[in-house]
C-alpha positions in Angstrom: -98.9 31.8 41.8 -97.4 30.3 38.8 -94.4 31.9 36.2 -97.0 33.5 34.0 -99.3 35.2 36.6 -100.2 39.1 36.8 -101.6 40.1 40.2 -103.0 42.8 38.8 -104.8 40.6 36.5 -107.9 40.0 38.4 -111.7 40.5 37.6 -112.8 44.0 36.9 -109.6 45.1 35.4 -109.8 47.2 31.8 -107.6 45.7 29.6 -107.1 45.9 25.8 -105.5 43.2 23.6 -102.1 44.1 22.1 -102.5 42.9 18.5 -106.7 42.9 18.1 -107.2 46.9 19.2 -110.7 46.3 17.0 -111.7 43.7 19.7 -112.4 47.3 22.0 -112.3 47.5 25.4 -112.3 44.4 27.6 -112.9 43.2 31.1 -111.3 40.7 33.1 -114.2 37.9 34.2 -112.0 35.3 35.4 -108.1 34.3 36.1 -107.5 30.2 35.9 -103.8 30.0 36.4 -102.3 31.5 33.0 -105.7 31.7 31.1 -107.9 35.1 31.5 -111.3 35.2 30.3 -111.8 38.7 29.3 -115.3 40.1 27.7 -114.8 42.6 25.2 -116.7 45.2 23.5 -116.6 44.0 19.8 -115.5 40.3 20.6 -117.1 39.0 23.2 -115.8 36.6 25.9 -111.8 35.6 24.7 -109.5 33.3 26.9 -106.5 34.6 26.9 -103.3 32.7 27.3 -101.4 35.2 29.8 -98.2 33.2 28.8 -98.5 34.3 25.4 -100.3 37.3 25.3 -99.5 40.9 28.0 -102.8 42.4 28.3 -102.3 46.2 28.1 -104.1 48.2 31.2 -106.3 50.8 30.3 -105.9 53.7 32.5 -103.6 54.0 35.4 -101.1 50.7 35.4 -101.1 49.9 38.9 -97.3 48.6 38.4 -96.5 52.1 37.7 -96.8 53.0 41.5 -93.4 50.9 42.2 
């Protein structure tokens, strides 16, 4: 796994983008190394630059368990 992997980025998750809350809620499709292909509600498939961007879990964050 590289620098700018989340393991708990993986497809299935419910995520929400930090800045574009109108994009709605989104699902993780696909995880390419830093770039994250999430569908969401109002915006449609996005690739997301994980370097750049923190996804923000909807629900339970799993890292909270630690």
């Amino acid at each position: 796994m590289g620098p700018f992997s989340d393991p708990f980025l993986e497809p299935g998750v419910l995520v929400r983008h930090p800045v574009h809350d109108d994009w709605g809620l989104g699902q993780v499709q696909s995880v390419a190394g830093r770039k994250v292909t999430v569908n969401f509600e109002h915006a449609g498939k996005q690739v997301i630059d994980a370097a750049v961007v923190r996804l923000e879990f909807v629900g339970d964050d799993p890292r909270d368990g630690r």
